[in-house]
N, C-alpha and C positions, 0 to 999 in steps of 0.2 A: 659655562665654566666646568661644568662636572665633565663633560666629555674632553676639553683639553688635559682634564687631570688625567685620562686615561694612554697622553703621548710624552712618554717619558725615554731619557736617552743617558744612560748612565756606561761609564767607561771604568778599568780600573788597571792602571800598570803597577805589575806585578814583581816589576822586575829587580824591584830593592826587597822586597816582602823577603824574609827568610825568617821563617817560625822552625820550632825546635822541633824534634821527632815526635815528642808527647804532646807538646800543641797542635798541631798538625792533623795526630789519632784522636786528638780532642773533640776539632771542631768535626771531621768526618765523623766521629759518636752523636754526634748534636744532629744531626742530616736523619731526615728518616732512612732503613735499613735497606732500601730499593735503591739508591742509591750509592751506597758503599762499593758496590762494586765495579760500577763504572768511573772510580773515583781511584781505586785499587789497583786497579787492571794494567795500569801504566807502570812502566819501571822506571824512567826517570820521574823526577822528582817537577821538573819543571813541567810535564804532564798533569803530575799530579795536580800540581799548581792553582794549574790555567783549568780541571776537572771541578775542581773542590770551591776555586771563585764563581764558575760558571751556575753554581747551586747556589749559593751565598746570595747573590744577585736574583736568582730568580725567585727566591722566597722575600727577603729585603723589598725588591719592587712588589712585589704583589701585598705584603703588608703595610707599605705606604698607601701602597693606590687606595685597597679594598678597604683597608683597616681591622683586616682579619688575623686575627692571633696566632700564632707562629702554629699553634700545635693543629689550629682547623686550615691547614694550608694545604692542601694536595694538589702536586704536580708528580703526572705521568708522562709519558711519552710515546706517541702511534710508534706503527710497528719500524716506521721510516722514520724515527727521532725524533721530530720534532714533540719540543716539551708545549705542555697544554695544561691549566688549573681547570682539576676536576670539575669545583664546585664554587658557584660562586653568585650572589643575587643578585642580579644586573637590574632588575628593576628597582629596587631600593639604590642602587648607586648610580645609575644613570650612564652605565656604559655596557650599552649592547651587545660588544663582542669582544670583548678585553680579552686580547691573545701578544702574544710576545715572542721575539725571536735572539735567542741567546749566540757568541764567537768568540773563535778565540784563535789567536795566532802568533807566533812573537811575545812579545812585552804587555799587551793588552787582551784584558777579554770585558765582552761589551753586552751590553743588552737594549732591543728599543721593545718599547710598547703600543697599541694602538687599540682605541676603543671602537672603531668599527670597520677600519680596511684591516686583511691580513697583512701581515709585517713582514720581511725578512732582512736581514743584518748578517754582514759578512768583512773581515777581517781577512788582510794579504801583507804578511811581508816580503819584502822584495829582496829576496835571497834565492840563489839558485842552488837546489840541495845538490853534498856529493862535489867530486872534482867535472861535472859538465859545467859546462863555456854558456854565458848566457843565449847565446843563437841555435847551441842547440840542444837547450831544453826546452826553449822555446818550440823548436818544429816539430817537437815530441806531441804538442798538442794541439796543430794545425787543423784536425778533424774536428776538433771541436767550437772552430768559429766560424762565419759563413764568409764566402767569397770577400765580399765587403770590407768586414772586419779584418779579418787576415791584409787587406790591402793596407788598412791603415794601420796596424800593427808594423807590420814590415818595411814604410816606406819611410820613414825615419832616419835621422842622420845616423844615429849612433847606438852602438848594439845596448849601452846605459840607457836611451830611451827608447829602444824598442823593449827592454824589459819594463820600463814604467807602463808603457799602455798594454803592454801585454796584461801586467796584473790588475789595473782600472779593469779592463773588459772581460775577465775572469772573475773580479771582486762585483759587479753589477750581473754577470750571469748567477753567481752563487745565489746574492741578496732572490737574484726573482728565484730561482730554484726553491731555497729556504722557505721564501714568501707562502707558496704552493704546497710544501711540504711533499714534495716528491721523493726528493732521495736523488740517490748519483743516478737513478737511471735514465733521466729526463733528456731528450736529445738535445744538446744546448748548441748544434751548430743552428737550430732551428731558432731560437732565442739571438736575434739582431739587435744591438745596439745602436744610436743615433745620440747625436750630442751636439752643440758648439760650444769649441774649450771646453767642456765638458760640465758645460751647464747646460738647462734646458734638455736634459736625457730623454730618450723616451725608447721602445722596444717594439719592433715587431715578432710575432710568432709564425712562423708558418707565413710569411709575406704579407700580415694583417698588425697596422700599429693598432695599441692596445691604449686608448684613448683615455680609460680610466685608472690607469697606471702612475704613481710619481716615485722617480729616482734621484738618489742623493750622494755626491760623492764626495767625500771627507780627506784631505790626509793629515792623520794623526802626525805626522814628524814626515824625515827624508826618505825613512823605509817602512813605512806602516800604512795601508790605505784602506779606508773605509765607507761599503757602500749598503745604502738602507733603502728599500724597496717597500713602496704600498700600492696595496692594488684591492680588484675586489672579491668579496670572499667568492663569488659561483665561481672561480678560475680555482681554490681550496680542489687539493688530489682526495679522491671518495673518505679513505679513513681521515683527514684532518677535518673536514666537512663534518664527521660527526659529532666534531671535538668543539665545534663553535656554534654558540648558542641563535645567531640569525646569519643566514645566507644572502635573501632576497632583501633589499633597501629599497623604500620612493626615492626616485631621483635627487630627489633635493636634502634629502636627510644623508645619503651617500655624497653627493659632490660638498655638501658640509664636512661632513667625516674627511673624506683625501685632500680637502685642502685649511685645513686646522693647519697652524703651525707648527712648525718641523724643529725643535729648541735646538741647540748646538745641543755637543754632549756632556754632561758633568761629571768631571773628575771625580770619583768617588777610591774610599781605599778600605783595604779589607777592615780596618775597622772602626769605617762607619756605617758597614754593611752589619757588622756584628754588636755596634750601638743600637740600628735600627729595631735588629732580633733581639736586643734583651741578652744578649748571648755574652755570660761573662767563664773563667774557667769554674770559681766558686758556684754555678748554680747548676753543676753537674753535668750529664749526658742524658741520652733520651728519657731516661726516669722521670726527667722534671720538664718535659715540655710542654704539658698542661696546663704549668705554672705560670707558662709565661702571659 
């Protein structure tokens, strides 16, 4: 039981949410200081958004999971983004490697969790930015799938579904990239996709399926799709690897972990992420998060 508490899949559209200028500078005061400015930095406001929920979420789940007070929560991020809690007692909670991968795109931004494979979670909407034609925005990023893919991408009736599987097979390369905590440099024509209907996924790297891998594909509505990647942590890029507290698993305690239950995702909205924090406007800004 303690370890499925650590697979958690919470979603939140955004897209009715419109807080006032001063709520807004509120809950970014509430955020510790390290983060403000990745929250800032955006000049639309729907940036802003999708910045400021993707914090929300990731302190909210780690106080549900952990049950750790808003104020002793630290979440940093290697020098390739991916967010990681600092600190955390896995032996008293009984999840060995409690890591999480936050998205965002569109109308949604999402978070999964995982107590002992690493995670990654990726959001596509299916829009093609700009006045290009969907075929050729598409062949703008033809290098980046491998022969194979590219064939099933392309062979398709309709240039409306050759954008759908374009973004599935970009949304499942993202999730493993995230997963690993690589960053955009990872060669992702090297990363192959395999599927029927697009169940039963699976990936080879470099010509080798990756056996202890499981892939998940979601669509949130007509143009939103969503895919969650688990694997195991030795595949972890050097700096994420030092962010997670075990690497090496027995077999059986690892094929336990990748095949725990995968919950659907629960709708959650910005403020029952901000009931979960304690977070009201009356109890201040950072002065008071001791308090909580």
């Amino acid at each position: 039981m303690e370890l499925e508490k650590g697979v958690q899949r919470w979603v939140v559209n955004i897209a009715r949410w419109d807080p006032s200028p001063d709520y807004f500078a509120f809950l970014v005061s509430v955020l510790p200081c390290h983060h403000h400015h990745s929250i800032t930095r955006y000049l639309k406001m729907e940036d802003r958004k999708r910045a400021l929920v993707s914090r929300l979420l990731q302190y909210a789940l780690v106080h549900q999971v952990c049950g750790l007070p808003f104020s002793r929560i630290t979440i940093e991020r290697t020098d390739e983004g991916k967010p990681y809690l600092l600190e955390y007692d896995d032996a008293t909670l009984g999840l060995p490697n409690l890591n999480f991968s936050v998205s965002h795109h569109g109308d949604y931004v999402a978070i999964a969790s995982e107590p002992v494979c690493i995670v990654g979670l990726d959001i596509v909407t299916h829009i093609v930015p700009g006045e290009d034609k969907a075929e050729e925005f598409i062949n703008n990023f033809e290098s980046y799938f491998s022969h194979f893919e590219w064939s099933q991408i392309t062979s398709v009736a309709s240039c409306n579904e050759m954008l759908r599987e374009f973004f599935r097979y970009w949304c499942l390369k993202e999730s493993f990239v995230k997963a690993i905590g690589t960053g955009v440099g990872y060669r992702l024509d090297n990363v192959e996709f395999h599927h029927e209907a697009w169940e039963n996924i699976s990936v080879n790297v470099d010509g080798q399926e990756l056996k202890d891998w499981k892939f998940r594909l979601i669509e949130l509505d007509n143009v939103h799709t969503m895919a969650v990647a688990r694997g195991h942590p030795r595949m972890a890029s050097a700096n994420y690897k030092r962010t997670l507290k075990k690497i090496e698993f027995v077999e059986e305690v690892y094929r336990h972990g990748l095949h725990l239950p995968d919950p659907n995702f629960n709708l959650r909205t910005v403020e029952d992420l901000l009931l979960c924090l304690e977070i009201t406007q009356a109890s201040g800004s950072m002065e008071n998060r001791n308090t909580f």
